[in-house]
VEXVOLUM-879714 format. One record per residue (C-alpha): residue in three letters; x negated, y negated, z. Coordinates in nm, 3 decimals. Example, Ala and Ser with C-alpha at 12.3 -4.5 7.8 and 13.67 -1.06 7.14 Angstrom:
<rs>
[r Ala [-1.230 0.450 0.780]] [r Ser [-1.367 0.106 0.714]] 
</rs>
This chain:
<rs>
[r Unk [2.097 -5.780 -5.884]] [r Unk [2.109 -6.143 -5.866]] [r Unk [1.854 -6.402 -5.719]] [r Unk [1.607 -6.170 -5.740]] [r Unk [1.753 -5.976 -5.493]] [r Unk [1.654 -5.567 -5.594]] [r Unk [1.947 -5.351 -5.523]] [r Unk [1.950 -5.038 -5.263]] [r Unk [1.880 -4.813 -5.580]] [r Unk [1.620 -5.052 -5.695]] [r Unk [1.448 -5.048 -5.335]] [r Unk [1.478 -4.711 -5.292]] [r Unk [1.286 -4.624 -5.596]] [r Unk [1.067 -4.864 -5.522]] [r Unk [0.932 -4.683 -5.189]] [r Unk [0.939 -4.378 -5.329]] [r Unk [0.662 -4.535 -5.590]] [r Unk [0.494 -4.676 -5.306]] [r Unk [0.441 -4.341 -5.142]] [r Unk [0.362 -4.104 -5.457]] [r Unk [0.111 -4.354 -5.507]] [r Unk [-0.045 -4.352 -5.139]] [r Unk [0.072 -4.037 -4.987]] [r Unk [-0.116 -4.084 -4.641]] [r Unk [0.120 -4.383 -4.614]] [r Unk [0.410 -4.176 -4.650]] [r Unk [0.276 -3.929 -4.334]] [r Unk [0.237 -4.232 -4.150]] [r Unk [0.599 -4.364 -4.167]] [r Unk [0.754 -4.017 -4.120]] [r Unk [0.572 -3.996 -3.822]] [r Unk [0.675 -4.258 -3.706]] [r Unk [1.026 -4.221 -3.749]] [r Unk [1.026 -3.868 -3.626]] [r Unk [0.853 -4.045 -3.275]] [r Unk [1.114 -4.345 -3.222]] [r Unk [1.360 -4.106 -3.321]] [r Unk [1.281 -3.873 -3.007]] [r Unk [1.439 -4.032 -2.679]] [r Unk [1.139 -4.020 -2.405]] [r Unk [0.844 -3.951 -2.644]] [r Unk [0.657 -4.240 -2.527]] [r Unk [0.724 -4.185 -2.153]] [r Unk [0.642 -3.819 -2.184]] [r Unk [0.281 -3.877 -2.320]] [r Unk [0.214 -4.153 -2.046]] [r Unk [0.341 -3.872 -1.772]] [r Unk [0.113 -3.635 -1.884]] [r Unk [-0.190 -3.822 -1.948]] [r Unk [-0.138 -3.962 -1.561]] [r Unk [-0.101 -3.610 -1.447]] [r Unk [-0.431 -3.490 -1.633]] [r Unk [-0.622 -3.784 -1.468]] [r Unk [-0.458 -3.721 -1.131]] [r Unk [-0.587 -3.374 -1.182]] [r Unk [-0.917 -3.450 -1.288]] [r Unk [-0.968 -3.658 -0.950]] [r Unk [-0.957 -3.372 -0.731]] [r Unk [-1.344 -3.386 -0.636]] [r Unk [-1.256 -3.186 -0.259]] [r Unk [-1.292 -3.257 0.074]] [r Unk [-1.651 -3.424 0.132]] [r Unk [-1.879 -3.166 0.327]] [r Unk [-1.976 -3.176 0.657]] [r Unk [-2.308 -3.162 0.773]] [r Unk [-2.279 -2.783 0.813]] [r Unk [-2.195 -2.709 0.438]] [r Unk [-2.461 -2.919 0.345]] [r Unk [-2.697 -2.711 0.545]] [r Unk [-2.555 -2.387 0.397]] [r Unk [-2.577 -2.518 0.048]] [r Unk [-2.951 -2.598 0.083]] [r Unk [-3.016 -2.279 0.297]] [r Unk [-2.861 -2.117 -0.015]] [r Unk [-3.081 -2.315 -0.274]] [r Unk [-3.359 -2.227 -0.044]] [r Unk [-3.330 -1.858 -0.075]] [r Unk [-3.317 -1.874 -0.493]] [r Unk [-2.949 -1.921 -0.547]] [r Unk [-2.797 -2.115 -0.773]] [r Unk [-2.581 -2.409 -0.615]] [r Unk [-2.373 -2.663 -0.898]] [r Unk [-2.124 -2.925 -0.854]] [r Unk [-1.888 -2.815 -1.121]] [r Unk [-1.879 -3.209 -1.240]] [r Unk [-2.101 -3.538 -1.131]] [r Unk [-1.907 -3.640 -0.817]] [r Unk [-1.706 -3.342 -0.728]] [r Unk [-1.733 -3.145 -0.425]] [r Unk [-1.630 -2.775 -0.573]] [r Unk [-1.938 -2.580 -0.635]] [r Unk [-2.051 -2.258 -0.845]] [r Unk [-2.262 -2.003 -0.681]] [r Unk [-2.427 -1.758 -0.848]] [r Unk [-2.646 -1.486 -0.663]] [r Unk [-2.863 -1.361 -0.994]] [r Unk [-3.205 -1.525 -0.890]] [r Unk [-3.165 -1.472 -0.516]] [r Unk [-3.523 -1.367 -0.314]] [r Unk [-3.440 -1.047 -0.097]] [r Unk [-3.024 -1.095 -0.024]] [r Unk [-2.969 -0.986 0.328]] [r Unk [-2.711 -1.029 0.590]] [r Unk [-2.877 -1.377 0.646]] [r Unk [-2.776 -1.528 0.327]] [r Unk [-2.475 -1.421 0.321]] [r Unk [-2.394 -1.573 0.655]] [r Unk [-2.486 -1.928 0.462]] [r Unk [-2.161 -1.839 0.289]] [r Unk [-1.905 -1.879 0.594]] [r Unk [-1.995 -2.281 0.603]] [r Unk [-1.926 -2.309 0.222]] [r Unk [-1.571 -2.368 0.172]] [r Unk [-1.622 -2.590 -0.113]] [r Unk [-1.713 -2.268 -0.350]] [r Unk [-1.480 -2.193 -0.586]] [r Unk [-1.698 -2.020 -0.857]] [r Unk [-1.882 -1.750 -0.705]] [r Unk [-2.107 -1.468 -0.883]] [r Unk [-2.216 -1.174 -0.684]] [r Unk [-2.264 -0.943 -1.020]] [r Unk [-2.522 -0.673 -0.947]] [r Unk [-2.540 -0.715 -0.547]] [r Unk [-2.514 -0.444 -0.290]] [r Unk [-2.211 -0.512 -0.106]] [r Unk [-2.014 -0.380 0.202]] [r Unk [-1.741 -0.436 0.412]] [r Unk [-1.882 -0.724 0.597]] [r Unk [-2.043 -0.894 0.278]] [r Unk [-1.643 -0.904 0.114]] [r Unk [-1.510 -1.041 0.448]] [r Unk [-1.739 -1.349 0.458]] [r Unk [-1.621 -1.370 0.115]] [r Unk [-1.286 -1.348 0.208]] [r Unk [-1.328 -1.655 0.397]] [r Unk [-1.382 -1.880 0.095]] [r Unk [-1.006 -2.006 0.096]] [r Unk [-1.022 -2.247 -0.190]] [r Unk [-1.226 -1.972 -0.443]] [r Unk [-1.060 -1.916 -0.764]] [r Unk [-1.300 -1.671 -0.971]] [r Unk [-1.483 -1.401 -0.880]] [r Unk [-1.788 -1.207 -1.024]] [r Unk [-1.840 -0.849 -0.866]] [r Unk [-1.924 -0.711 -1.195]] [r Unk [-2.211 -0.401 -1.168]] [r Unk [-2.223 -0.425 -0.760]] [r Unk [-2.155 -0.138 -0.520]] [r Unk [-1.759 -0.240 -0.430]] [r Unk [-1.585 0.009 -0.297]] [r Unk [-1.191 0.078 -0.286]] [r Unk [-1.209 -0.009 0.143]] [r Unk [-1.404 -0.337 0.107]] [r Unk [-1.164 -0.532 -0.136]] [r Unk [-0.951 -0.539 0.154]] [r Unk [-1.180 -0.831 0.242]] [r Unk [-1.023 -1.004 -0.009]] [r Unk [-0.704 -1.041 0.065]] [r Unk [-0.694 -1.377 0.237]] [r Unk [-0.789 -1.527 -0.095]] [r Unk [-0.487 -1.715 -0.188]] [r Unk [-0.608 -1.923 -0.445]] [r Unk [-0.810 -1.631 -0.638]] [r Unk [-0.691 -1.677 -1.008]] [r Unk [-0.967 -1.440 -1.200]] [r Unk [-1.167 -1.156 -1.054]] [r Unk [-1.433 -0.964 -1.210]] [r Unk [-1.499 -0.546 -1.135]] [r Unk [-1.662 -0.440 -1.466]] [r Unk [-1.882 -0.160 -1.371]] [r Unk [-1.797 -0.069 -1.036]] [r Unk [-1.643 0.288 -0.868]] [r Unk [-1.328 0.115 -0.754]] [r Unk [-1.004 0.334 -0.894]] [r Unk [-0.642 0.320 -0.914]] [r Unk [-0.619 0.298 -0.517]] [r Unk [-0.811 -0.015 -0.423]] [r Unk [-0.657 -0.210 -0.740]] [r Unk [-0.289 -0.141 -0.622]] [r Unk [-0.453 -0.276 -0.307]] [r Unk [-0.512 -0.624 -0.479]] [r Unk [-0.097 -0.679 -0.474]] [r Unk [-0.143 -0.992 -0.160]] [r Unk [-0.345 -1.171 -0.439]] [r Unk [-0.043 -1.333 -0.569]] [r Unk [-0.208 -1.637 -0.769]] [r Unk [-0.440 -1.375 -0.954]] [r Unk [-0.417 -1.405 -1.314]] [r Unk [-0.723 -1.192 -1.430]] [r Unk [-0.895 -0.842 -1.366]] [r Unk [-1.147 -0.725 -1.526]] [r Unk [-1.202 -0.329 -1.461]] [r Unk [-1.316 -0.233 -1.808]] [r Unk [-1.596 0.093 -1.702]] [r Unk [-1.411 0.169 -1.405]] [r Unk [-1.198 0.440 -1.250]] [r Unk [-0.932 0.224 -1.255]] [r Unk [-0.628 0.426 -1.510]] [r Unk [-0.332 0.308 -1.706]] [r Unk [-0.113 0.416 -1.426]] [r Unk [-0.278 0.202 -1.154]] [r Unk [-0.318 -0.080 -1.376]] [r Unk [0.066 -0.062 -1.422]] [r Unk [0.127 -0.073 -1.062]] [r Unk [-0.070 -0.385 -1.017]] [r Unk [0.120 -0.537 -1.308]] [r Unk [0.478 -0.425 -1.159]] [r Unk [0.369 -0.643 -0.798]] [r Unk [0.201 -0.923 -0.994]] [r Unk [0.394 -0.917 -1.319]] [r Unk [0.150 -1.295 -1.434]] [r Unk [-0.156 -1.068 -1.396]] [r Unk [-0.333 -0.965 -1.696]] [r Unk [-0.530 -0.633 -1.636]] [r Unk [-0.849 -0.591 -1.895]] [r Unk [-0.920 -0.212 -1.871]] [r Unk [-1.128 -0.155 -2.183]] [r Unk [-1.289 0.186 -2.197]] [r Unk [-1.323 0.408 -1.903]] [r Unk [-1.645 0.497 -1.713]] [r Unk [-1.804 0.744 -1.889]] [r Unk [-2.079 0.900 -1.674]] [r Unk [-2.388 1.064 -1.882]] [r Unk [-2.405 1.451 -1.894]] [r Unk [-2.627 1.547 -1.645]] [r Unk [-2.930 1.757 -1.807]] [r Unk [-2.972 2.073 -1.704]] [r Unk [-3.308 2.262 -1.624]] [r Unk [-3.394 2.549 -1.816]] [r Unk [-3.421 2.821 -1.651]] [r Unk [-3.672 3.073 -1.615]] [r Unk [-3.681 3.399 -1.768]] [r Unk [-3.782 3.660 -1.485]] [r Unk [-4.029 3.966 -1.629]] [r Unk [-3.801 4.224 -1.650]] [r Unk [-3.835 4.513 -1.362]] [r Unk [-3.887 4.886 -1.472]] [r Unk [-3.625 5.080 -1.251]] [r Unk [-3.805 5.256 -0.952]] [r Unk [-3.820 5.631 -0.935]] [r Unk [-3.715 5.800 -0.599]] [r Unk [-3.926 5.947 -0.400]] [r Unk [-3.970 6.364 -0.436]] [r Unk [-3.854 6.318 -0.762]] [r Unk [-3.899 6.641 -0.965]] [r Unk [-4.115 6.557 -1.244]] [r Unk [-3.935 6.552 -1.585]] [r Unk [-3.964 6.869 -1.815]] [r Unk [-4.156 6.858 -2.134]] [r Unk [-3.992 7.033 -2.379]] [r Unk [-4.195 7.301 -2.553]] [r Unk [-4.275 7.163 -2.934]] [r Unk [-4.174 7.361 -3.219]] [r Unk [-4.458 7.516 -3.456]] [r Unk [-4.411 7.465 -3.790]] [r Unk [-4.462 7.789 -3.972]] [r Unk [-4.782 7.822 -4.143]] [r Unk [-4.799 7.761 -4.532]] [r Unk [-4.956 8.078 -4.741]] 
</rs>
């Protein structure tokens, strides 16, 4: 070219130099290009990263002076009671150290509406223990792993509308009180791996609640119970009846005398 000027071959080999000699620089400016070259890229990103932070301010409803009081009767009793982050007012409850559960610490429950983590695994439960629970309208997850659920009393449940994951590892619930489950329609996870819970009933769930992922693992396999062994009776010499003639000897043969 003239004046100096390079040409467009002359500037085109001269990039590609540029980049075979610092190929990070090369990812960089096809990045770029690929980015102003999609309409709404920017505008996207900034949508998103609003929507995460909107999300991340949901801290709940401050409690009232009666949650606060069931929280720390709660705490009291052994149970663990979290904020799930500095600030927020959602908790997670878990029952594993609690001193002597009775009917009275469960009752703290129907003031906590803030719980949304709750872990009752290895707890004797009932009817009236899964109502109260019932009652927690903004819980999302579930632990009833190991606990004495029954196939009635998860119809306790049903008025959790927000219930995303629910735990029942362990338990003697079957087919009958997991098609029972279908008014959970925000669940997204059950667990009834050790159960008596079969294919079949697991695909009815999954035909009401098609989102619903149903972990069934292996089935519950009882142990054999051992059996005693049993005694051997001495054995009984059969009875004679009574006037019985008395058996006959037969006369014995003499053996003829040797000469």
């Amino acid at each position: 070219g003239c004046g100096g000027e390079l040409t467009q071959k002359e500037a085109a080999l001269k990039r590609r130099d540029m980049f075979m000699k610092n190929p990070r620089y090369y990812c960089l400016c096809v990045f770029g290009a690929l980015m102003l070259g999609t309409p709404g890229w920017a505008e996207e990103a900034k949508a998103k990263k609003e929507g995460g932070a909107k999300e991340s301010q949901d801290v709940g409803v401050a409690p009232t002076a009666e949650e606060q009081k069931s929280y720390a009767g709660l705490a009291q009793r052994g149970v663990l009671v979290q904020p799930l982050a500095a600030g927020s007012n959602y908790y997670y409850v878990n029952f594993r150290g609690a001193q002597q559960p009775d009917a009275a610490l469960f009752d703290f429950l129907k003031q906590a509406s803030g719980i949304v983590d709750l872990d009752l695994a290895g707890q004797k439960l009932g009817d009236g223990e899964l109502k109260i629970v019932g009652g927690l309208k903004n819980l999302r997850k579930l632990n009833l792993s190991r606990t004495t659920v029954t196939d009635g009393a998860l119809a306790g449940l049903l008025g959790l509308s927000k219930l995303e994951s629910l735990n029942l590892f362990q338990t003697e619930v079957s087919d009958a009180g997991v098609v029972s489950l279908k008014g959970l329609t925000a669940l997204k996870r059950l667990y009834v791996a050790q159960t008596k819970v079969t294919e079949g009933g697991a695909a009815q769930l999954k035909a009401a609640l098609p989102a619903v992922s149903v972990e069934r693992g292996g089935a519950l396999v009882l142990p054999p119970k051992k059996e005693e062994p049993k005694k051997e009776e001495p054995k009984k010499e059969p009875s004679k009846p009574e006037n019985a003639a008395p058996a006959k000897e037969e006369p014995k043969k003499e053996e003829p005398k040797k000469p």
